[in-house]
C-alpha positions in Angstrom: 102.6 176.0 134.0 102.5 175.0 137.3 98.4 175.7 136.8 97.9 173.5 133.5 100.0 170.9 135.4 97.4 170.6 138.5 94.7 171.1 136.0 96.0 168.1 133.8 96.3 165.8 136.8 92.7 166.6 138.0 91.6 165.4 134.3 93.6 162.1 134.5 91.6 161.5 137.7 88.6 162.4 136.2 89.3 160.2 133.4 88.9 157.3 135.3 85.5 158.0 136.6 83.6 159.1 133.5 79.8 158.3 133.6 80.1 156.5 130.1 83.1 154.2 128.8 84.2 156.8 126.2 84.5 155.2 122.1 87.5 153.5 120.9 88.3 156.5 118.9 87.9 158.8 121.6 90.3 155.9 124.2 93.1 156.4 121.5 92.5 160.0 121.2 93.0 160.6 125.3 95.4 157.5 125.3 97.9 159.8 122.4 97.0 163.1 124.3 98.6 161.8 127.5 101.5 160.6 126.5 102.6 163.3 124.3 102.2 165.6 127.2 104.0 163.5 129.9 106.8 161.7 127.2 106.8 164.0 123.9 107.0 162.6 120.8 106.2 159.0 119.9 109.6 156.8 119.4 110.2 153.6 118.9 109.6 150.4 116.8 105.8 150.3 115.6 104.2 146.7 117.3 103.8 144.1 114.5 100.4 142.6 113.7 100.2 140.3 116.1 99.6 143.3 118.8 96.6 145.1 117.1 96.0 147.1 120.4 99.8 148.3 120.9 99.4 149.0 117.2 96.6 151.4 117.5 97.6 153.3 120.4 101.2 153.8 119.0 99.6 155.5 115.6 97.2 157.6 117.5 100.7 159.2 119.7 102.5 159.3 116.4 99.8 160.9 114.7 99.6 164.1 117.0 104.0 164.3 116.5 105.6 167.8 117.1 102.1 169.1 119.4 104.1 170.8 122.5 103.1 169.5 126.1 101.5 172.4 126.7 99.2 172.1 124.0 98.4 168.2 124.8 97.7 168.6 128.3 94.9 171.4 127.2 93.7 170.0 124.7 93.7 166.5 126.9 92.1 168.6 129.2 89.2 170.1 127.2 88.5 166.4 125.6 87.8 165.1 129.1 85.8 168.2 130.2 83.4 167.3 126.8 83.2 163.9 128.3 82.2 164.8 131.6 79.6 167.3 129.5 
């Protein structure tokens, strides 16, 4: 664990220096990955309307519910590794 921790971390830094500004799609993708693997499942009241943004982000973490931390920080992993592609 103590591996896929190190090698989660190194993608978060990477993530901020991508080449390319990844798609919105792909930003809420990353955005849901991450914090499943460092807070678990989604919780919470869903934002209103007015907060389209907050909105967005908290559907994308709900969406991906029950994945283990394990699993998001891989698969967070390999999603930033295509990016870097």
């Amino acid at each position: 664990m103590a591996d896929l921790q190190a090698s989660f971390e190194a993608a978060v830094a990477a993530s901020k220096s991508l080449s390319e500004r990844p798609d919105n799609q792909t930003l809420l993708q990353l955005y849901a990955l991450f914090k499943q693997a460092t807070t678990g499942d989604a919780e919470g009241k869903r934002p209103g309307f007015g907060d389209m943004v907050g909105r967005a982000k908290f559907d994308a973490w709900a969406a991906i519910k029950g994945t283990g931390k394990a699993d998001a920080m891989q698969r967070y992993i390999a999603l930033i590794d295509s990016l870097k592609g």
